[in-house]
C-alpha positions as CSV (number, residue, x, y, z in Angstrom):
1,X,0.0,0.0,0.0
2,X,1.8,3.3,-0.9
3,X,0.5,6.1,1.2
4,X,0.8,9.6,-0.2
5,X,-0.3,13.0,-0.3
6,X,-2.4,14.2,-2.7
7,X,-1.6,17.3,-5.0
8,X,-4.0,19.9,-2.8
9,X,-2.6,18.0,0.5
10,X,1.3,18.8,-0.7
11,X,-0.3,22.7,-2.2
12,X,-1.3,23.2,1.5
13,X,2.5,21.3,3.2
14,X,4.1,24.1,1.3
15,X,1.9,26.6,2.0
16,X,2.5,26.0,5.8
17,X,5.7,25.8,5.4
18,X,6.6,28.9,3.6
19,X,4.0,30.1,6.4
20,X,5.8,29.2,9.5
21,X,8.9,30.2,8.2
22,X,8.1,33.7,8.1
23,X,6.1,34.0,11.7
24,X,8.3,31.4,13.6
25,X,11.5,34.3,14.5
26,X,14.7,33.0,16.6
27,X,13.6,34.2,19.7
28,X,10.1,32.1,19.0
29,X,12.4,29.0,18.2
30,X,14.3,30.6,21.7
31,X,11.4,30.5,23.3
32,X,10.5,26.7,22.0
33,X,13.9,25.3,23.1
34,X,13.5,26.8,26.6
35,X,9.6,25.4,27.4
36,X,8.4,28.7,27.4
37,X,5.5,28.3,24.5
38,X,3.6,30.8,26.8
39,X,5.9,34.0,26.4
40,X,5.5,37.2,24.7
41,X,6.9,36.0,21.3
42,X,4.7,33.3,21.2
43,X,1.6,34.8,21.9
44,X,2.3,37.6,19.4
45,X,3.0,34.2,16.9
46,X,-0.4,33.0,18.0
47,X,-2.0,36.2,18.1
48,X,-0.9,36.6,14.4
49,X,-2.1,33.5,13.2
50,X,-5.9,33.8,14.2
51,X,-5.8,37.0,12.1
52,X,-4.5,34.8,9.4
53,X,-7.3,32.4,9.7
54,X,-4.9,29.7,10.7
55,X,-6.6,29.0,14.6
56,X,-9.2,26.6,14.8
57,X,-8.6,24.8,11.3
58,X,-10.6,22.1,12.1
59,X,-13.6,23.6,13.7
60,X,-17.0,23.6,11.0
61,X,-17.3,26.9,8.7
62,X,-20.3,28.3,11.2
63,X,-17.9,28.6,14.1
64,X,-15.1,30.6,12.7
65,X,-13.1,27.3,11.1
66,X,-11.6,25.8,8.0
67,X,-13.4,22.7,8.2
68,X,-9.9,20.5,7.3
69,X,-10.0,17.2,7.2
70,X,-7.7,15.1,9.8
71,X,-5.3,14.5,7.7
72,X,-4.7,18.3,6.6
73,X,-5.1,19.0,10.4
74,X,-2.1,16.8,10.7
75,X,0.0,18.6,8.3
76,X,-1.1,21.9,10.1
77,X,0.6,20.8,13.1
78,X,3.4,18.6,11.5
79,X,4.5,22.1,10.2
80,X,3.7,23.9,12.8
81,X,6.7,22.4,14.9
């Protein structure tokens, strides 16, 4: 059985990744390495993504979500670390 993402699936990896790249700053990654997800840096990061519609991907359309399926859920947070 060969397993593999579909062409929308691998649109929406690169899409994240270029994503991340840009928001995720060395004192983010600083802030990763030490355990403190919870500090200023962060929060701006996570602040910044709910104006980018990227909080709550999996949540239905009528609650303020994407709707993504599990497996693009998975790839959100698979690039998200």
């Amino acid at each position: 059985m060969e397993l593999a993402l579909t062409p929308e699936q691998q649109a929406l990896q690169q899409e994240l990744r270029e994503y991340f790249a840009k928001i995720v700053t060395p004192e983010i990654e600083e802030e990763m390495a030490t355990g403190e997800m919870g500090g200023p840096k962060s929060k701006e990061a996570i602040r910044q993504m709910g104006k980018d519609g990227w909080l709550g991907i999996g949540w239905p359309k009528e609650y303020g979500g994407q709707d993504r399926t599990a497996i693009e859920q998975f790839i959100f947070y698979d690039e998200s670390f």
